[in-house]
N, C-alpha and C positions, 0 to 999 in steps of 0.2 A: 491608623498606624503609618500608612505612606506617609501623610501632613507633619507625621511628626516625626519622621525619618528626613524630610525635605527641612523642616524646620532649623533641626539642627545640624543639617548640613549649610546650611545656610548660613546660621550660626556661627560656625566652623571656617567657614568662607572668609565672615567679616573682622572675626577675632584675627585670623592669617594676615589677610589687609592691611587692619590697623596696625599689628606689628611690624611688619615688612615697613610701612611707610614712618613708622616712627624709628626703626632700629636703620635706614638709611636714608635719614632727612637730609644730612648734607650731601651725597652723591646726588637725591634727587634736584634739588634745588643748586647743585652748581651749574648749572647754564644759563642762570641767571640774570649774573652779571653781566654775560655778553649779549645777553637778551634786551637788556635794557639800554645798552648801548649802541644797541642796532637800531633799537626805537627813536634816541634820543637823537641820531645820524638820521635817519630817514626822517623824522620830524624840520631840521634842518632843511633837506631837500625837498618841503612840500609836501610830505609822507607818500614818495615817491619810494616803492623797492630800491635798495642797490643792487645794480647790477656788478656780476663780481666777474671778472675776469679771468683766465685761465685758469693763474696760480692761486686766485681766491676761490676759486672753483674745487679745485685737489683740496685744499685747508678746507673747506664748509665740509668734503665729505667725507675727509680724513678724521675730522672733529667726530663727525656722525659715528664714524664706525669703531672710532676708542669710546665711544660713548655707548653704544649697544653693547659693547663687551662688556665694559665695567657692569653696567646693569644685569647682564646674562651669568658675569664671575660671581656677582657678589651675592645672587639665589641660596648658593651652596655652599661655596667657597668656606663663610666662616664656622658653618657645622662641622664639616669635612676635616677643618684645622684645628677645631677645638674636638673632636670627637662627640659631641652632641647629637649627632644624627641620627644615632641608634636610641637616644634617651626619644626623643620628636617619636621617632616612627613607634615608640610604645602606649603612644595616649591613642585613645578611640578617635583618631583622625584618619581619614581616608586617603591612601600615597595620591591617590590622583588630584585630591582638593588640595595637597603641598604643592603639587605642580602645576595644578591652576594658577593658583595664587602668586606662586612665586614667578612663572614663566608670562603671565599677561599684568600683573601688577608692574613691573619695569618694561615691560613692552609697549602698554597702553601711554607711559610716561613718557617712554621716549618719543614714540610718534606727536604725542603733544606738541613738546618742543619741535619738531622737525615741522610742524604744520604753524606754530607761532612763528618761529623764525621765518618762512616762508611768505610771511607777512612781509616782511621787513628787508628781506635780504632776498637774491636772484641769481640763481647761479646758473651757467649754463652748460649745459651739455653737450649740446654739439660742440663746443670748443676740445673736447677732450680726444675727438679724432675717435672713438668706437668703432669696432668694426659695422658694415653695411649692415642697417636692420635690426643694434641692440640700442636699446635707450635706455631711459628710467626703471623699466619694469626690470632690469638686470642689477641697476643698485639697489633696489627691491630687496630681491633674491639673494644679492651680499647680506644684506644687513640682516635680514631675516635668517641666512643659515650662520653667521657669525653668532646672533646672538643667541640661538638653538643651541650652536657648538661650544660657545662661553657655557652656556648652564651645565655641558653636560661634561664638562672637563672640571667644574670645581668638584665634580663627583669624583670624578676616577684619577687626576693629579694634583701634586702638590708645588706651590712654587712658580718657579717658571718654567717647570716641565708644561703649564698649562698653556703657555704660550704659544709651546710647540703643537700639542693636542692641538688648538685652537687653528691655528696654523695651516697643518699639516689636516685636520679633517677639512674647514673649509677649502680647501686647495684640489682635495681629490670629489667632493662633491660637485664644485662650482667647475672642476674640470668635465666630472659626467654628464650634469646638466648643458654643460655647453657643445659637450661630445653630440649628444641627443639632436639639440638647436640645429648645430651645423649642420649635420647629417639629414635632417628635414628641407634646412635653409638652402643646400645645395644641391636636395633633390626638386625643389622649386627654381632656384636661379636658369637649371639645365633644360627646363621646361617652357619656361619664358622670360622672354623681357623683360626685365625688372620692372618696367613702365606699366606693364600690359597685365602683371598679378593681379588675378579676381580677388577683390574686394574679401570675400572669407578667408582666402587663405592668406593676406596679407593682415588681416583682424588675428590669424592663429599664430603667426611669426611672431607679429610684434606685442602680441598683446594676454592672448589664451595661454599659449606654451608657454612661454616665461612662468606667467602664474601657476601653470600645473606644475613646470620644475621647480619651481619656491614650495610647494607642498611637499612634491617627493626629498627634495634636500632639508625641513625639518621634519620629516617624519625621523630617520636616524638618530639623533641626535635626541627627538622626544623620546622612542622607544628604548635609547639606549638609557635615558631617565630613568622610566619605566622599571625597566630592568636591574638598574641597582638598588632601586628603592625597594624590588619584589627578593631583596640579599640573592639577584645573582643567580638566575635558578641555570639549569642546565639549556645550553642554547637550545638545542636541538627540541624541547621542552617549551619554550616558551612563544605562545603562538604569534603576539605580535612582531616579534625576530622576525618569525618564518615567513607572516603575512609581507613586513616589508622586503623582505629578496624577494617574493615572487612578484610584487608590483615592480620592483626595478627591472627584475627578469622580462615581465610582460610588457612592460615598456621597449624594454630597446630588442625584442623580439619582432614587435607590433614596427619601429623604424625599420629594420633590417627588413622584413618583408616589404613594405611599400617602397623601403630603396631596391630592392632585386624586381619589386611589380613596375614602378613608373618611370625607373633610369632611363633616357630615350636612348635607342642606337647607337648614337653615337656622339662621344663627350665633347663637349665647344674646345674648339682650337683659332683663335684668331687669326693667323698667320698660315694657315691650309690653301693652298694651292691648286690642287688636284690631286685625284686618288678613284677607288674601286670600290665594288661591293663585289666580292666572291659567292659564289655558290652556296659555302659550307658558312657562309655570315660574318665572313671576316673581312676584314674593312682595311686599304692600306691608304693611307692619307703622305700626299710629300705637302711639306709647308719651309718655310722661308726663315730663316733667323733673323732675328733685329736688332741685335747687340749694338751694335755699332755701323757706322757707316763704310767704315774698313769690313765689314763680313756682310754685305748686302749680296751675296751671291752664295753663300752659306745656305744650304739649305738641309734639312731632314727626311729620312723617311719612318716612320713609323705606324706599326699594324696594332689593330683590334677587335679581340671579339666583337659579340653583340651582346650593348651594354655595357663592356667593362671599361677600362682606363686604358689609351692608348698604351703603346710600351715603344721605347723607341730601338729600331734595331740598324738604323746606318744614318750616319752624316756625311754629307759631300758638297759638291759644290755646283750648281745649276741643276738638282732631280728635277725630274718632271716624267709625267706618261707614264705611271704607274698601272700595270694590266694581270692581272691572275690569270693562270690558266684556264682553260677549262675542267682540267682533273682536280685541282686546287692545289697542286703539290707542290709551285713553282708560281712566279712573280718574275716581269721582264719590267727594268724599270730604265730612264738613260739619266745619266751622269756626266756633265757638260760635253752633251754629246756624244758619248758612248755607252754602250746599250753591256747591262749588266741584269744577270739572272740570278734572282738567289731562290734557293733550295728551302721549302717551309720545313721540308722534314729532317734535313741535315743542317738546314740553320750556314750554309756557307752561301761565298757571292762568287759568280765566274764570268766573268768581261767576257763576251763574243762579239765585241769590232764597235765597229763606228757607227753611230745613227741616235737622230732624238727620238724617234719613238719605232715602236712596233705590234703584230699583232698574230695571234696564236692561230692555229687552223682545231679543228675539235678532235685531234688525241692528245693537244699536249706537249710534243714531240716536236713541230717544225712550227719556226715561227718566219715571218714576208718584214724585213727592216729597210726603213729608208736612211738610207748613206749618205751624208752631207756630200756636197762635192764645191760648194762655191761658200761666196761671204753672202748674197745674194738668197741661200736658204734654196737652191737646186739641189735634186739628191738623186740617186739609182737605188731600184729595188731590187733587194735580194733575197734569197728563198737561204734560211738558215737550217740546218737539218744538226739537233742537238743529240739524236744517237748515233752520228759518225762525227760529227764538229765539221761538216764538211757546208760551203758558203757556196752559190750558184746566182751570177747575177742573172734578173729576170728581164732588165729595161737596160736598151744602149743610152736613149733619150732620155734629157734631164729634167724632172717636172718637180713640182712645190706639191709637198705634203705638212699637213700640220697635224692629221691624223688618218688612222686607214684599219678598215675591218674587212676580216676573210675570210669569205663564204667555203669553205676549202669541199664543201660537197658538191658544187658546181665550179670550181676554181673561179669561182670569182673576187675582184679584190675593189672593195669601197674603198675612194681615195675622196679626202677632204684637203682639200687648197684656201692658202692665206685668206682668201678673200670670201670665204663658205660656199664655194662650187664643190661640187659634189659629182664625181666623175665614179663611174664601173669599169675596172677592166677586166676584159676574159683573157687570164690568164695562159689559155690555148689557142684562142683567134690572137692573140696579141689586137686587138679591138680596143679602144677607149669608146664610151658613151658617157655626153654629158644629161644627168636627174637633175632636170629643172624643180626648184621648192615652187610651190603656189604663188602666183602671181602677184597677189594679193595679201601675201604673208609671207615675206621674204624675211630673212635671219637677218640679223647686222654682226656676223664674224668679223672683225674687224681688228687689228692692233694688236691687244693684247685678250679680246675675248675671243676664247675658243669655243668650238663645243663642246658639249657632255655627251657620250656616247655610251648606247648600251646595247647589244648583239643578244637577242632573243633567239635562240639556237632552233627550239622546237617549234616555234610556229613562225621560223622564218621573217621573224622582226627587227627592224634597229630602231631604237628610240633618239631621238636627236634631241636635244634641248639647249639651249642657250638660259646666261643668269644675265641682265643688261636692262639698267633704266627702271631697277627695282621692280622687276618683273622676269617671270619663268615662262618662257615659252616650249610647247615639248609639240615636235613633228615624230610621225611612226611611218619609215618606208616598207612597205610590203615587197620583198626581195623577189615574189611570185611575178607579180605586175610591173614593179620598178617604179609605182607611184609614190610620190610623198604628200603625206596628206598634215595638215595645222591640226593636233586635237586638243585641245586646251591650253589656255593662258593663265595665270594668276598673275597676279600684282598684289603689293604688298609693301608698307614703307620699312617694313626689318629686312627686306630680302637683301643680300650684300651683290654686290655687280660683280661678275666674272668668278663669283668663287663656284666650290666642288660641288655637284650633283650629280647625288649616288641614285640609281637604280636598282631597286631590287629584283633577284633572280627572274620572276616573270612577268617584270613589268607594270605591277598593279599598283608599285606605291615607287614615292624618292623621298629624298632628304634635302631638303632647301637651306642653301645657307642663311644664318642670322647675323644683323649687321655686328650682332657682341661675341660672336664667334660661334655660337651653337648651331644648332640645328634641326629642322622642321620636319619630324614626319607628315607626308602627307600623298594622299590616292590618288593613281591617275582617274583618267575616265578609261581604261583599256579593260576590258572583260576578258579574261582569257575563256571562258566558259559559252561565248558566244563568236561567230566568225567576223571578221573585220575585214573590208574590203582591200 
């Protein structure tokens, strides 16, 4: 009974075939003539491929893709127009052996030709400028959802409404397929170097995903076959509808998660300068404009969660020394020169005087700024007190700051000098002591490399680290002792010199800048769960 159920399906199959290829012999066979004339040129040259240049490149695949359509129009098209289709679907042939037939008998054809011509002719691709990472497997996935979308417009239009059908579905397909890509493509660019993508996940870019989104962009398109061939049932009713929402649903369900799981920290910005890491995981990064060489002192500030996309919330001109509070409510950042607070919760900015940088004591409230006073980069310190607005200078003598943390529970205040000497002063002795670094592991602060600084409040740390010579160096002074100890190196050739390294709240990890703008999580050696001398 099966055998002879198989039999005449089979049957059924070849009768389909045979007409389909004899009811559009001339569509099939016109490419032909250019066939043969590609032959007869390349015989010429030796039966060397031509290689075809830009604009013969657009024409080869322009040619391609009004040729998959005609084949994919012309499945249905003439039942549709003659009314026939209803007489077809009343003989003992099975809808799905019609759409066998008709959807791989011009498909199978056309690939022919695209793999004879291929002989003969060479076009190339990279000349067409594609975005990073899409090739061939994308003109794939056109021609494949074109000629899907062809088949399934000579159902449901007439004319040149099919056009638009045509049009208009490939366009919103080949846009969610590419929605999908990107959003993959982007969560790996932010991840690594483009250089440095492991071998599988560069095989799923370029090569797997395409192909899964060439499935999911004809399935549409088949079931929507399907479905008028079955007259149309009630959507909600018809299972393969339902099956394909919930494969698109679980699709960009399945993206959306591993974009919210593997986003790093924080998004590549080329042009970052320096910035923070807050307590509550907010990130404020100042970076640099490049527009022009008339705005080379233009610069930005802008904050971001953890994870999300910067947002930018002030432009001005020489930012730099961006510092969170310790409440996290408030950001002191200076602005060629003068020191300005803005409010995270009120969202406004208030200028309190003159100085590049400064730094907070632990409620919040009073911050220690150095006051330019020369061209030379001499400055005076002053104790700012922001619940009366009232200023108290601390030093008559003028010393070089390029940065300074404040121990405000011992009033102590860490000063860093141009040159990475590292001076304490007691605030109440009026005392300076110079903290020699290891003898043997001296910084190279220098010019325009600063340090990275980061004030570990509960167990009395500062982390020092330098970005220089494609290597991170990171020193931990113990505020107890006043020793500075080297605890780790890396090197690395993506590391960028002098750019931002962020610390996080206790010290266990940073963020290493990348020469393409991103950026590195990655662990100290610091244990907080163990004592450090």
């Amino acid at each position: 009974m099966r055998l002879s159920i198989l039999n005449r399906s089979l049957d059924h199959l070849f009768l389909l075939t045979r007409n389909e290829l004899k009811r559009y012999f001339i569509s099939w066979l016109a490419p032909l003539p250019i066939l043969i004339g590609a032959v007869w040129y390349s015989a010429s040259l030796g039966w060397e491929p031509l290689k075809l240049n830009l604009t013969g490149t657009w024409l080869y695949l322009i040619t391609a893709l009004i040729l998959i359509m005609v084949y994919g129009l012309q499945s249905f098209s003439n039942e549709a127009d003659r009314k026939t289709l209803d007489f077809i679907l009343t003989k003992p042939i099975s809808p799905y052996s019609i759409i066998f037939t008709k959807y791989f008998t011009g498909l199978i054809i056309f690939w022919g030709w695209w793999w004879a011509f291929g002989l003969f002719l060479a076009p190339d691709i990279s000349l067409l400028n594609l975005p990073h990472g899409v090739g061939i497997q994308w003109i794939v996935l056109i021609l494949f959802t074109v000629h899907g979308v062809s088949l399934l417009s000579g159902l449901l239009a007439k004319g040149l409404e099919r056009f638009f059908v045509i049009s208009l579905m490939t366009l919103t397909m080949g846009s969610g397929a590419y929605f999908i890509w990107y959003r993959i493509f982007s969560l790996v660019s932010l991840n690594y170097l483009w250089f440095d993508v492991p071998p599988q996940l560069l095989s799923l870019l370029e090569k797997k995903l395409p192909y899964y989104l060439t499935f999911l962009c004809l399935l549409a398109p088949l079931v929507g076959v399907v479905w008028s061939l079955k007259r149309k049932l009630q959507f909600w009713r018809f299972k393969p509808a339902l099956g394909l929402i919930g494969i698109w649903l679980l699709t960009f369900s399945m993206v959306a998660i591993a974009y919210n799981i593997f986003t790093p920290p924080v998004w590549p910005d080329p042009n970052a300068q320096s910035g923070d890491w807050s307590l509550e995981n907010q990130f404020a990064i100042v970076g640099t404009a490049t527009h022009s060489e008339a705005t080379t002192d233009r610069s930005y500030l802008s904050l971001a969660r953890l994870g999300q996309k910067p947002r930018l919330i002030y432009t001005g001109t020489k930012l730099q020394n961006p510092r969170f509070a310790p409440n996290g409510k408030s950001m002191v950042f200076s602005e060629n020169g003068r020191l300005k607070i803005y409010d995270l919760v009120r969202k406004t900015f208030t200028d309190i005087g003159e100085g590049p940088v400064a730094t907070w004591d632990e409620t919040g409230t009073r911050l220690i700024a150095a006051q330019t006073i020369d061209s030379e980069g001499l400055s005076h310190l002053n104790l700012i007190d922001l619940t009366n607005n009232q200023t108290q200078q601390l030093t008559s003598a003028a010393i070089k700051v390029a940065d300074l943390i404040w121990d405000s529970q011992k009033d102590h205040l860490y000063i860093w000098g141009f040159s990475g000497e590292l001076n304490r002063m007691d605030l109440k002795a009026k005392t300076t002591q110079l903290l020699p670094f290891p003898e043997k592991d001296q910084p190279q602060f220098f010019g325009i490399v600063k340090p990275n600084i980061r004030f570990q409040r509960e167990n009395r740390l500062i982390f020092i680290s330098q970005v220089f010579d494609r290597t991170v160096k990171i020193w931990i002074l113990n505020m107890d002792d006043e020793v500075i100890r080297l605890t780790e190196t890396k090197s690395d050739f993506r590391i960028l010199t002098n750019g931002p390294l962020f610390f996080n709240q206790d010290g266990t990890a940073y963020l290493w800048p990348r020469i393409d703008g991103g950026f590195v999580y990655q662990s100290t050696y610091y244990d907080p769960n163990h004592d450090h001398p």
